[in-house]
N, C-alpha and C positions, 0 to 999 in steps of 0.2 A: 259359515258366518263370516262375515266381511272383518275390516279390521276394525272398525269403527263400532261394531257390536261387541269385539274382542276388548276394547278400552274400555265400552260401559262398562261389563261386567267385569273386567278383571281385578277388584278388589273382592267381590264375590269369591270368585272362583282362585284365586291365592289363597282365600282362609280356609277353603275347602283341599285344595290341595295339602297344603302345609298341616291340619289335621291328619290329613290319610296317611300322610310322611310318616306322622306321628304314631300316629296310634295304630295304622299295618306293619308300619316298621316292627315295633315293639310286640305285635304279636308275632310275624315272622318270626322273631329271636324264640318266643315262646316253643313255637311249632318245631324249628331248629333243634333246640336244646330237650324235646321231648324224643325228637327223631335218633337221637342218638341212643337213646335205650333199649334193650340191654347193655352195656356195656361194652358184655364179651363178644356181642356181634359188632363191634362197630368195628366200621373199616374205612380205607382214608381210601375216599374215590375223588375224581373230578365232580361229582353234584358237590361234596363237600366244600370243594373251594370255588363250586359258583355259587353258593348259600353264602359262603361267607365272605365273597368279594362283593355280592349284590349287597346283605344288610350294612358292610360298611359303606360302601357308596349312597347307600339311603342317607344312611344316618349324616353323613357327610352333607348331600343334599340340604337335610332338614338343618343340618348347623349353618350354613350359608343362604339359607331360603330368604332372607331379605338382601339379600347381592345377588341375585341371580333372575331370571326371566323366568316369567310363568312357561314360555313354552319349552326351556331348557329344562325345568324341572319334570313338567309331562314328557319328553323324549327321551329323561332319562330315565323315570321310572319305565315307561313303555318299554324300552332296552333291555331292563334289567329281568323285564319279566320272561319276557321271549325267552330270552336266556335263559331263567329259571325254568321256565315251560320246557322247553327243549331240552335242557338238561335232566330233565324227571321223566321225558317221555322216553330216552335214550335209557336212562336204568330201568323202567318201571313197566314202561311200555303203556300200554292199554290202561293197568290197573291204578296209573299214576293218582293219587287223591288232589293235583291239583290243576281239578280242568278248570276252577274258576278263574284262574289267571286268563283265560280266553276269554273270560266275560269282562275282566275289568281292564285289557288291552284298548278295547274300542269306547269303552267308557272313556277313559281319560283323553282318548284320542276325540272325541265329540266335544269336548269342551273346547279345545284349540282347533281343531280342524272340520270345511263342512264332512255331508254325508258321504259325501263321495271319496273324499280322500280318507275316511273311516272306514269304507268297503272296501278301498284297495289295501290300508292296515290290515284288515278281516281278513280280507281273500289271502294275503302271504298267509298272515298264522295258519289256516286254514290249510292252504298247499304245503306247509310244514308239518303239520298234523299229520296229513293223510303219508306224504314222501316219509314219516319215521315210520307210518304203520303199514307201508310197503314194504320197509326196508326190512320190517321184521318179516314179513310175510314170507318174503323173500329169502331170508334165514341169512342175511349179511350182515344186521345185527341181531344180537341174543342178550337175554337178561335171566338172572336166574328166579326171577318173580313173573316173568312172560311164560307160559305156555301157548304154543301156536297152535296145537290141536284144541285148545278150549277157546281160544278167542281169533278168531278167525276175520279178514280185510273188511269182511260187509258190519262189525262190530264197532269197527272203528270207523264206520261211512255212517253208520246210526247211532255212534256218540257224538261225533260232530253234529250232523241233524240236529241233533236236542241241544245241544250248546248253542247253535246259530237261533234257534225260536227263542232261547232264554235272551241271548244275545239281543237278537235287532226290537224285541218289547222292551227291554231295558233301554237300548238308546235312542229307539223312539221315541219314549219316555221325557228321556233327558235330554232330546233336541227338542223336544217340544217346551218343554217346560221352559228350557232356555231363551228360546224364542218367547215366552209368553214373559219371563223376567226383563228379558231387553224391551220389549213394549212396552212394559209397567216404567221400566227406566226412563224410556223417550217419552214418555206420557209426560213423567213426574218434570222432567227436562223440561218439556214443552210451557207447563203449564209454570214452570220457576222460572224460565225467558218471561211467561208472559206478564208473571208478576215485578219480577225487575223492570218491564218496562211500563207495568202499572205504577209501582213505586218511584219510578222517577217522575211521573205525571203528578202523584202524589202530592211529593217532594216540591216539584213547580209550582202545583196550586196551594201549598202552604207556606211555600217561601214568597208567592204573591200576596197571599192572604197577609202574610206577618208584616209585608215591607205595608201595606195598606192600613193594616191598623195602625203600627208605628206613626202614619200619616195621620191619622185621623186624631190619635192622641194627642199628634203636636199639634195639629191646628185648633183642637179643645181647647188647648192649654191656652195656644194663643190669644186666640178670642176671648175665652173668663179674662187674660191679662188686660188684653183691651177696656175691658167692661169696666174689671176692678182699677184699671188708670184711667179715665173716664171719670167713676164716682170719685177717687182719693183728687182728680183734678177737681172736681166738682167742690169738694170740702174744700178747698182752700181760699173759696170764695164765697164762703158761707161763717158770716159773723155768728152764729145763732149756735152756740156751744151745746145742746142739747141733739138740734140736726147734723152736729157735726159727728158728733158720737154715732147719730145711728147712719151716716156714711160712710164712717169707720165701719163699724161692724159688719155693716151689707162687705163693704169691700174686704173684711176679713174672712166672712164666707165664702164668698167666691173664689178666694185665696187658696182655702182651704182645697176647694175642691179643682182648682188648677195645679196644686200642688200635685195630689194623687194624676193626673192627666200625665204631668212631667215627669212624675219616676215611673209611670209606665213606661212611657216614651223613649225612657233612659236606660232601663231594665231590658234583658236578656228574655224573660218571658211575659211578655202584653199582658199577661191577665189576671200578677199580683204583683204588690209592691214592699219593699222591704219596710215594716210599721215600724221597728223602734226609729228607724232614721227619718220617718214620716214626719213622727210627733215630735222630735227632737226639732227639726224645721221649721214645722209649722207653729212651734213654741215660743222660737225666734222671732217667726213673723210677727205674731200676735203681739209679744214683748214689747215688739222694737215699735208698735201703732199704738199700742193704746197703753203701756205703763209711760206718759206722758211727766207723774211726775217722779220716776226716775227711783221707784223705789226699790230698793236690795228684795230680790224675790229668789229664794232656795230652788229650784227645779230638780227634782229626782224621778226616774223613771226606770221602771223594774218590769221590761217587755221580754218575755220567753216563747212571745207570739213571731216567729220569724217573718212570716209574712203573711199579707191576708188578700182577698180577692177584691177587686172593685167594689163589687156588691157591698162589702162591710165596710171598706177603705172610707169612700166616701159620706156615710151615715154615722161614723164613727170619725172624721175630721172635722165632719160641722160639728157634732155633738163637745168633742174635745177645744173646740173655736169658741162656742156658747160656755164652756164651762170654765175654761183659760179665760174669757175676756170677764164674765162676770167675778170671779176670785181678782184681778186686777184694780176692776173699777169699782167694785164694791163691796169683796170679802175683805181686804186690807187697807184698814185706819192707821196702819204703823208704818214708815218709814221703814225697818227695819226688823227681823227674824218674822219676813214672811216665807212660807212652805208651800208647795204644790208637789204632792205626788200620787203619781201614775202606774198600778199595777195592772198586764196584760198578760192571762197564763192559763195554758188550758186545761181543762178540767174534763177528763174522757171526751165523749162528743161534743160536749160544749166549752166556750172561750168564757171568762171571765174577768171581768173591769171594775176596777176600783178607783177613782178618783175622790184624793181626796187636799185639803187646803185648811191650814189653823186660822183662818179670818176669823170673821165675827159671829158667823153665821145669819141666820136667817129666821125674824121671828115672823110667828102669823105664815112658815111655807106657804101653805094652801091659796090663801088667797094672793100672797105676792106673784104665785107661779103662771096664778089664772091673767093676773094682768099681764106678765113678762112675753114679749115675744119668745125670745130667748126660749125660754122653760116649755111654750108651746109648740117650737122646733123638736125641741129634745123630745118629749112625751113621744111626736110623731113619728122619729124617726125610731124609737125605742120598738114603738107597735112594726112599722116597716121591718126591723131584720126580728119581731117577733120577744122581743129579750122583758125578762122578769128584773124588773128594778127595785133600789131600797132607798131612802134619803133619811140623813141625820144631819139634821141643820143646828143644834143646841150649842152654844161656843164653835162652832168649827162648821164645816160644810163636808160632806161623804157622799158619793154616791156610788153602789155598787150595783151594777147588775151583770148579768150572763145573756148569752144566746146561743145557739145552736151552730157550729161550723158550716152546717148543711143549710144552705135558704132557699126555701121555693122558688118559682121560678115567677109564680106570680105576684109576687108583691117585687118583683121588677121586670111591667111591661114593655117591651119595646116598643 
Protein backbone atom coordinates (compact mmCIF):
# COMPACT_ATOMS: atom_id res chain seq x y z
CA UNK A 1 0.00 0.00 0.00
CA UNK A 2 1.49 3.23 -1.01
CA UNK A 3 1.65 6.14 1.37
CA UNK A 4 -1.21 7.94 0.19
CA UNK A 5 -3.60 4.87 0.84
CA UNK A 6 -1.80 4.62 4.22
CA UNK A 7 -3.34 8.61 4.99
CA UNK A 8 -6.82 7.51 3.67
CA UNK A 9 -7.22 5.07 5.89
CA UNK A 10 -5.22 5.75 8.89
CA UNK A 11 -8.01 7.11 10.98
CA UNK A 12 -9.62 3.69 10.40
CA UNK A 13 -7.04 1.74 11.18
CA UNK A 14 -5.67 3.81 14.65
CA UNK A 15 -9.24 2.97 16.18
CA UNK A 16 -8.58 -0.41 15.19
CA UNK A 17 -5.21 -0.63 16.48
CA UNK A 18 -5.82 1.36 19.69
CA UNK A 19 -8.89 -1.16 20.48
CA UNK A 20 -6.52 -4.26 19.98
CA UNK A 21 -3.93 -2.33 22.54
CA UNK A 22 -6.84 -2.40 24.54
CA UNK A 23 -8.74 -5.07 24.81
CA UNK A 24 -5.52 -7.88 23.84
CA UNK A 25 -3.70 -6.06 26.27
CA UNK A 26 -6.10 -6.64 29.06
CA UNK A 27 -6.70 -10.18 28.05
CA UNK A 28 -2.96 -10.96 28.06
CA UNK A 29 -2.87 -9.83 31.82
CA UNK A 30 -5.84 -12.34 32.16
CA UNK A 31 -3.92 -15.25 30.44
CA UNK A 32 -0.73 -13.96 32.53
CA UNK A 33 -2.36 -13.99 35.85
CA UNK A 34 -4.13 -17.52 35.06
CA UNK A 35 -0.67 -18.91 33.91
CA UNK A 36 0.69 -18.55 37.01
CA UNK A 37 -1.48 -21.26 38.92
CA UNK A 38 -0.79 -23.33 40.89
CA UNK A 39 1.10 -21.35 42.92
CA UNK A 40 3.44 -23.87 44.16
CA UNK A 41 4.63 -24.50 40.81
CA UNK A 42 5.33 -21.14 39.91
CA UNK A 43 8.91 -20.35 39.13
CA UNK A 44 10.61 -16.93 38.18
CA UNK A 45 11.97 -17.77 34.50
CA UNK A 46 12.84 -15.28 31.60
CA UNK A 47 9.08 -15.90 29.83
CA UNK A 48 8.16 -14.39 33.04
CA UNK A 49 9.72 -11.12 32.55
CA UNK A 50 9.18 -11.07 28.89
CA UNK A 51 5.23 -11.28 29.84
CA UNK A 52 5.78 -8.85 31.92
CA UNK A 53 7.99 -6.26 30.12
CA UNK A 54 5.88 -6.90 26.86
CA UNK A 55 2.21 -6.10 28.84
CA UNK A 56 3.78 -3.06 30.41
CA UNK A 57 5.08 -1.73 27.14
CA UNK A 58 1.57 -2.37 25.79
CA UNK A 59 -0.02 -0.73 28.21
CA UNK A 60 2.36 1.99 27.95
CA UNK A 61 1.70 2.08 24.09
CA UNK A 62 -1.99 2.36 24.63
CA UNK A 63 -1.40 5.43 27.26
CA UNK A 64 0.38 7.49 24.57
CA UNK A 65 -1.53 6.06 21.62
CA UNK A 66 -2.50 9.69 20.61
CA UNK A 67 1.50 11.00 20.56
CA UNK A 68 2.76 8.36 18.78
CA UNK A 69 2.49 7.09 14.86
CA UNK A 70 0.23 4.32 13.73
CA UNK A 71 3.40 2.70 12.42
CA UNK A 72 5.25 3.00 15.75
CA UNK A 73 2.54 1.35 17.41
CA UNK A 74 2.24 -1.77 14.83
CA UNK A 75 6.26 -2.25 15.13
CA UNK A 76 5.90 -2.14 18.53
CA UNK A 77 3.35 -4.58 19.09
CA UNK A 78 4.84 -6.77 16.12
CA UNK A 79 8.18 -6.68 18.49
CA UNK A 80 6.70 -7.49 21.35
CA UNK A 81 5.13 -10.56 20.16
CA UNK A 82 8.11 -12.13 18.31
CA UNK A 83 9.48 -11.85 21.59
CA UNK A 84 6.58 -13.37 23.38
CA UNK A 85 6.51 -16.17 20.63
CA UNK A 86 10.11 -16.97 20.96
CA UNK A 87 10.10 -16.84 24.54
CA UNK A 88 7.17 -19.55 24.89
CA UNK A 89 8.77 -21.64 22.06
CA UNK A 90 12.06 -21.64 24.05
CA UNK A 91 10.25 -23.05 27.38
CA UNK A 92 7.47 -24.79 25.73
CA UNK A 93 8.61 -25.90 22.71
CA UNK A 94 6.16 -27.52 20.29
CA UNK A 95 3.30 -27.77 22.84
CA UNK A 96 3.52 -23.85 23.22
CA UNK A 97 -0.50 -22.64 23.30
CA UNK A 98 0.42 -19.60 21.62
CA UNK A 99 0.81 -20.21 17.91
CA UNK A 100 -1.66 -17.44 17.21
CA UNK A 101 0.83 -14.80 17.77
CA UNK A 102 2.08 -16.06 14.26
CA UNK A 103 -1.22 -15.34 12.95
CA UNK A 104 -1.61 -11.76 14.22
CA UNK A 105 2.32 -10.93 13.51
CA UNK A 106 1.53 -10.49 9.65
CA UNK A 107 -1.85 -9.24 10.38
CA UNK A 108 -0.79 -6.02 11.94
CA UNK A 109 1.96 -5.93 9.63
CA UNK A 110 -0.62 -5.77 6.41
CA UNK A 111 -2.09 -2.85 7.59
CA UNK A 112 1.22 -0.79 7.32
CA UNK A 113 3.21 -2.66 5.08
CA UNK A 114 2.44 -4.15 1.40
CA UNK A 115 2.44 -7.97 0.71
CA UNK A 116 5.58 -8.31 0.12
CA UNK A 117 7.23 -6.86 3.02
CA UNK A 118 4.60 -8.94 5.08
CA UNK A 119 6.15 -12.15 3.58
CA UNK A 120 9.50 -11.22 4.30
CA UNK A 121 7.87 -10.44 8.46
CA UNK A 122 6.37 -14.21 7.83
CA UNK A 123 9.32 -15.83 6.21
CA UNK A 124 11.74 -14.62 9.54
CA UNK A 125 8.96 -15.76 12.21
CA UNK A 126 8.80 -18.71 10.31
CA UNK A 127 12.89 -19.31 9.94
CA UNK A 128 12.52 -18.68 13.95
CA UNK A 129 10.05 -21.32 14.37
CA UNK A 130 11.48 -23.87 12.57
CA UNK A 131 15.71 -22.80 13.87
CA UNK A 132 13.98 -23.23 17.80
CA UNK A 133 12.50 -26.58 16.55
CA UNK A 134 15.84 -27.64 15.30
CA UNK A 135 17.47 -26.55 18.04
CA UNK A 136 15.46 -28.79 20.16
CA UNK A 137 15.76 -31.64 17.81
CA UNK A 138 19.10 -31.26 18.18
CA UNK A 139 18.95 -31.63 21.91
CA UNK A 140 20.86 -27.92 22.46
CA UNK A 141 17.80 -26.85 23.97
CA UNK A 142 15.46 -28.78 26.36
CA UNK A 143 12.38 -28.00 28.16
CA UNK A 144 10.77 -29.94 30.74
CA UNK A 145 7.28 -29.82 28.92
CA UNK A 146 9.24 -30.98 25.38
CA UNK A 147 9.45 -34.50 24.79
CA UNK A 148 11.65 -35.18 21.66
CA UNK A 149 10.66 -38.85 21.20
CA UNK A 150 6.93 -37.78 21.06
CA UNK A 151 7.25 -34.82 18.90
CA UNK A 152 9.48 -35.06 16.43
CA UNK A 153 11.29 -31.95 13.52
CA UNK A 154 8.53 -32.95 10.75
CA UNK A 155 5.73 -31.92 13.78
CA UNK A 156 6.95 -28.83 13.82
CA UNK A 157 7.32 -28.46 9.50
CA UNK A 158 3.45 -29.52 9.85
CA UNK A 159 2.42 -26.99 12.51
CA UNK A 160 3.86 -24.25 10.69
CA UNK A 161 2.10 -25.68 7.36
CA UNK A 162 -1.28 -25.02 9.16
CA UNK A 163 -0.31 -21.65 10.67
CA UNK A 164 0.86 -20.43 7.10
CA UNK A 165 -2.86 -21.66 5.32
CA UNK A 166 -4.57 -19.87 8.47
CA UNK A 167 -2.14 -17.11 8.08
CA UNK A 168 -2.04 -16.00 4.18
CA UNK A 169 -6.57 -16.36 4.21
CA UNK A 170 -6.63 -14.28 6.93
CA UNK A 171 -4.42 -11.53 5.29
CA UNK A 172 -5.65 -12.05 2.01
CA UNK A 173 -8.60 -11.28 3.49
CA UNK A 174 -7.45 -8.19 5.12
CA UNK A 175 -5.42 -6.80 1.99
CA UNK A 176 -8.38 -7.16 0.22
CA UNK A 177 -10.77 -5.76 2.12
CA UNK A 178 -8.33 -2.84 2.69
CA UNK A 179 -7.90 -2.32 -0.75
CA UNK A 180 -11.68 -2.31 -1.32
CA UNK A 181 -12.04 0.36 1.95
CA UNK A 182 -9.51 2.69 0.17
CA UNK A 183 -11.65 2.55 -3.22
CA UNK A 184 -14.83 3.21 -1.34
CA UNK A 185 -12.60 6.18 0.36
CA UNK A 186 -11.29 7.66 -3.19
CA UNK A 187 -14.75 7.12 -4.55
CA UNK A 188 -16.35 8.99 -1.61
CA UNK A 189 -13.17 11.70 -2.19
CA UNK A 190 -13.83 11.86 -5.79
CA UNK A 191 -17.28 12.39 -5.72
CA UNK A 192 -16.84 15.24 -2.54
CA UNK A 193 -14.02 17.05 -5.14
CA UNK A 194 -16.80 16.77 -7.43
CA UNK A 195 -19.34 18.22 -5.39
CA UNK A 196 -17.30 21.13 -4.05
CA UNK A 197 -16.87 22.14 -7.37
CA UNK A 198 -20.47 21.70 -8.02
CA UNK A 199 -21.19 23.81 -5.03
CA UNK A 200 -19.13 26.47 -6.13
CA UNK A 201 -20.89 26.70 -9.52
CA UNK A 202 -23.83 26.70 -7.32
CA UNK A 203 -22.71 29.34 -5.31
CA UNK A 204 -21.99 31.46 -8.64
CA UNK A 205 -25.22 30.91 -10.23
CA UNK A 206 -26.96 32.11 -6.91
CA UNK A 207 -24.89 34.86 -6.05
CA UNK A 208 -25.69 36.00 -10.02
CA UNK A 209 -29.20 35.13 -9.67
CA UNK A 210 -29.37 37.35 -6.21
CA UNK A 211 -27.26 40.40 -7.49
CA UNK A 212 -30.08 40.15 -10.64
CA UNK A 213 -32.99 40.11 -8.74
CA UNK A 214 -31.69 42.84 -6.38
CA UNK A 215 -31.60 44.56 -9.88
CA UNK A 216 -34.71 43.97 -10.90
CA UNK A 217 -36.34 45.14 -7.55
CA UNK A 218 -34.63 48.32 -7.89
CA UNK A 219 -35.51 49.19 -11.13
CA UNK A 220 -39.47 48.20 -10.03
CA UNK A 221 -39.12 50.39 -7.48
CA UNK A 222 -37.83 52.95 -9.77
CA UNK A 223 -40.30 52.84 -12.37
CA UNK A 224 -43.80 52.69 -9.99
CA UNK A 225 -41.65 55.93 -8.42
CA UNK A 226 -41.61 57.41 -11.70
CA UNK A 227 -45.37 56.67 -12.52
CA UNK A 228 -46.39 57.74 -8.91
CA UNK A 229 -44.22 61.35 -9.51
CA UNK A 230 -45.92 61.54 -12.87
CA UNK A 231 -49.53 61.33 -11.33
CA UNK A 232 -48.67 63.42 -7.77
CA UNK A 233 -47.17 65.96 -10.83
CA UNK A 234 -50.22 65.49 -12.68
CA UNK A 235 -52.51 66.52 -9.33
CA UNK A 236 -50.93 69.56 -8.93
CA UNK A 237 -52.38 70.76 -12.05
CA UNK A 238 -55.66 69.72 -11.46
CA UNK A 239 -58.16 72.35 -10.00
CA UNK A 240 -60.92 69.60 -9.82
CA UNK A 241 -60.66 68.39 -5.82
CA UNK A 242 -62.56 65.33 -6.50
CA UNK A 243 -59.72 64.07 -9.41
CA UNK A 244 -57.44 65.21 -7.19
CA UNK A 245 -58.20 62.74 -4.55
CA UNK A 246 -58.38 59.94 -7.01
CA UNK A 247 -54.72 60.92 -8.16
CA UNK A 248 -53.84 60.75 -4.83
CA UNK A 249 -54.96 57.45 -4.27
CA UNK A 250 -53.78 55.76 -7.78
CA UNK A 251 -50.26 57.40 -6.59
CA UNK A 252 -50.72 55.90 -3.08
CA UNK A 253 -51.13 52.64 -4.52
CA UNK A 254 -48.48 52.47 -6.52
CA UNK A 255 -46.50 53.65 -3.42
CA UNK A 256 -47.63 51.03 -1.72
CA UNK A 257 -46.41 48.68 -3.94
CA UNK A 258 -42.88 50.42 -4.80
CA UNK A 259 -42.49 50.48 -1.20
CA UNK A 260 -42.46 46.42 -0.99
CA UNK A 261 -40.00 46.47 -4.35
CA UNK A 262 -37.46 48.74 -2.02
CA UNK A 263 -37.30 46.71 1.14
CA UNK A 264 -36.63 43.91 -0.93
CA UNK A 265 -34.16 45.62 -2.68
CA UNK A 266 -32.70 46.66 0.63
CA UNK A 267 -33.08 43.25 2.56
CA UNK A 268 -30.53 40.58 2.80
CA UNK A 269 -33.13 37.98 1.45
CA UNK A 270 -35.06 39.02 -2.16
CA UNK A 271 -37.97 37.16 -1.37
CA UNK A 272 -39.61 38.70 1.97
CA UNK A 273 -39.79 41.90 3.56
CA UNK A 274 -39.60 42.84 7.21
CA UNK A 275 -43.95 43.84 7.54
CA UNK A 276 -44.10 45.55 10.82
CA UNK A 277 -41.65 48.23 9.22
CA UNK A 278 -43.55 47.87 5.89
CA UNK A 279 -46.81 49.28 7.30
CA UNK A 280 -45.19 51.54 9.67
CA UNK A 281 -43.78 53.42 6.24
CA UNK A 282 -46.35 53.02 4.33
CA UNK A 283 -48.57 54.57 7.12
CA UNK A 284 -46.47 57.63 6.85
CA UNK A 285 -46.75 57.80 3.28
CA UNK A 286 -50.35 57.73 3.24
CA UNK A 287 -50.56 60.27 6.39
CA UNK A 288 -48.33 62.69 5.01
CA UNK A 289 -50.88 62.68 1.24
CA UNK A 290 -54.00 62.48 2.19
CA UNK A 291 -54.60 63.58 6.05
CA UNK A 292 -54.49 67.16 4.17
CA UNK A 293 -56.42 68.44 7.04
CA UNK A 294 -53.96 67.68 9.55
CA UNK A 295 -55.93 65.81 11.89
CA UNK A 296 -54.39 64.08 15.31
CA UNK A 297 -54.64 60.36 14.08
CA UNK A 298 -53.47 57.58 16.98
CA UNK A 299 -51.60 54.73 14.96
CA UNK A 300 -51.00 51.55 16.71
CA UNK A 301 -49.81 48.39 15.41
CA UNK A 302 -49.44 45.03 17.10
CA UNK A 303 -47.39 42.94 14.08
CA UNK A 304 -45.92 39.33 15.39
CA UNK A 305 -45.79 38.61 11.67
CA UNK A 306 -41.92 39.16 11.04
CA UNK A 307 -41.98 38.95 7.79
CA UNK A 308 -43.90 37.89 4.75
CA UNK A 309 -43.29 36.86 1.07
CA UNK A 310 -43.98 39.21 -1.90
CA UNK A 311 -46.94 37.22 -2.71
CA UNK A 312 -48.69 38.59 0.54
CA UNK A 313 -46.59 41.83 0.91
CA UNK A 314 -48.06 43.35 -1.97
CA UNK A 315 -52.08 42.33 -1.68
CA UNK A 316 -51.80 43.09 1.78
CA UNK A 317 -50.06 46.99 1.16
CA UNK A 318 -52.78 47.84 -1.32
CA UNK A 319 -55.31 46.47 0.76
CA UNK A 320 -53.87 48.41 4.11
CA UNK A 321 -53.51 51.71 1.43
CA UNK A 322 -57.35 51.41 0.63
CA UNK A 323 -58.04 51.00 4.21
CA UNK A 324 -55.54 53.73 5.69
CA UNK A 325 -56.80 56.23 3.00
CA UNK A 326 -60.45 55.48 3.43
CA UNK A 327 -60.31 55.83 7.76
CA UNK A 328 -58.51 59.34 6.91
CA UNK A 329 -60.81 60.71 4.37
CA UNK A 330 -63.80 59.47 5.52
CA UNK A 331 -63.99 57.36 8.74
CA UNK A 332 -62.88 60.61 10.71
CA UNK A 333 -65.26 63.82 11.31
CA UNK A 334 -63.13 64.74 14.45
CA UNK A 335 -60.14 66.80 14.48
CA UNK A 336 -59.14 64.80 17.34
CA UNK A 337 -59.04 61.20 19.37
CA UNK A 338 -58.80 59.47 16.01
CA UNK A 339 -57.48 55.64 16.30
CA UNK A 340 -56.14 53.21 13.63
CA UNK A 341 -55.15 49.94 14.75
CA UNK A 342 -53.44 47.02 13.08
CA UNK A 343 -53.17 43.41 14.32
CA UNK A 344 -50.83 40.82 12.42
CA UNK A 345 -50.35 37.25 14.16
CA UNK A 346 -50.25 34.04 13.25
CA UNK A 347 -52.51 31.55 13.95
CA UNK A 348 -51.08 27.69 13.24
CA UNK A 349 -50.98 27.73 9.42
CA UNK A 350 -52.75 30.70 8.94
CA UNK A 351 -51.86 34.66 9.42
CA UNK A 352 -54.51 36.65 10.77
CA UNK A 353 -55.51 40.65 10.28
CA UNK A 354 -57.37 42.83 12.11
CA UNK A 355 -57.85 46.28 11.00
CA UNK A 356 -59.59 48.33 12.84
CA UNK A 357 -60.48 52.57 13.37
CA UNK A 358 -63.22 54.43 15.79
CA UNK A 359 -64.53 56.68 12.91
CA UNK A 360 -68.08 56.70 12.05
CA UNK A 361 -68.43 54.03 10.42
CA UNK A 362 -70.29 53.04 7.43
CA UNK A 363 -74.14 52.87 6.97
CA UNK A 364 -75.87 51.02 4.10
CA UNK A 365 -71.86 48.79 3.67
CA UNK A 366 -73.33 46.74 1.08
CA UNK A 367 -74.13 49.08 -1.23
CA UNK A 368 -71.47 51.76 -0.46
CA UNK A 369 -68.90 48.98 -1.11
CA UNK A 370 -70.38 48.05 -4.42
CA UNK A 371 -69.83 51.73 -5.72
CA UNK A 372 -66.27 52.17 -3.81
CA UNK A 373 -63.48 51.43 -6.03
CA UNK A 374 -61.43 51.04 -3.06
CA UNK A 375 -63.65 48.22 -1.40
CA UNK A 376 -63.71 46.53 -4.94
CA UNK A 377 -59.67 46.29 -4.72
CA UNK A 378 -60.00 44.88 -1.42
CA UNK A 379 -62.83 42.17 -2.08
CA UNK A 380 -60.18 41.08 -4.96
CA UNK A 381 -57.26 40.91 -3.53
CA UNK A 382 -58.99 39.19 -0.53
CA UNK A 383 -60.19 36.20 -3.26
CA UNK A 384 -56.16 36.57 -4.76
CA UNK A 385 -54.28 35.28 -1.42
CA UNK A 386 -57.66 33.23 -0.89
CA UNK A 387 -58.52 34.91 2.95
CA UNK A 388 -62.01 34.55 4.77
CA UNK A 389 -63.07 38.06 5.86
CA UNK A 390 -65.54 39.74 8.41
CA UNK A 391 -66.61 43.76 8.40
CA UNK A 392 -68.32 45.63 11.26
CA UNK A 393 -69.06 48.89 10.09
CA UNK A 394 -71.80 50.19 13.25
CA UNK A 395 -69.99 53.36 14.93
CA UNK A 396 -66.56 52.22 14.02
CA UNK A 397 -64.98 50.40 11.00
CA UNK A 398 -63.35 46.48 11.71
CA UNK A 399 -62.07 44.26 9.38
CA UNK A 400 -60.88 40.91 10.18
CA UNK A 401 -59.75 38.25 8.04
CA UNK A 402 -57.18 35.41 7.81
CA UNK A 403 -55.26 33.41 5.04
CA UNK A 404 -53.18 30.77 4.60
CA UNK A 405 -49.09 31.18 4.95
CA UNK A 406 -48.91 28.85 2.03
CA UNK A 407 -50.51 30.39 -1.51
CA UNK A 408 -50.77 28.62 -4.67
CA UNK A 409 -48.87 29.21 -7.02
CA UNK A 410 -51.56 29.97 -9.34
CA UNK A 411 -53.27 32.71 -8.31
CA UNK A 412 -49.77 34.39 -9.03
CA UNK A 413 -48.94 33.79 -12.77
CA UNK A 414 -45.94 34.80 -14.19
Amino acid sequence: MDNSQMEDNSELKQDLVDKVLLVGTSIGVGVFLVSLFPLNEFVLNSDFFYDILGLNILFITYAFRNKISLEFKINTINVILVVLLASDLLENGINTPDFILMVLIPFFAILIYNIRTMLVIFTFCSALFLAIGHLYHLGVITSPDYNIAEASIFRWYETLLMISVVTFVITLFVSKFNDRVYSLIQNLENQNKELVKSQGLIEENLNEKNVLLQEIHHRVKNNLAVVSGLLSLQSYHVDNEKLKTILNKSTNRILSIAKVHEMLYESKKFTNIPFDTYIKELSEIILASMNGENKEIEFNTDISVEKLSINHGVPLGIIFNELITNSVKYGFTQQTGNKIEIIVKPNGANIEVVYFDNGVGIKDFDSASEKSLGFTLIKSLMEQIEAEFNYETNQHFKLTFSFSMELSEENFPV
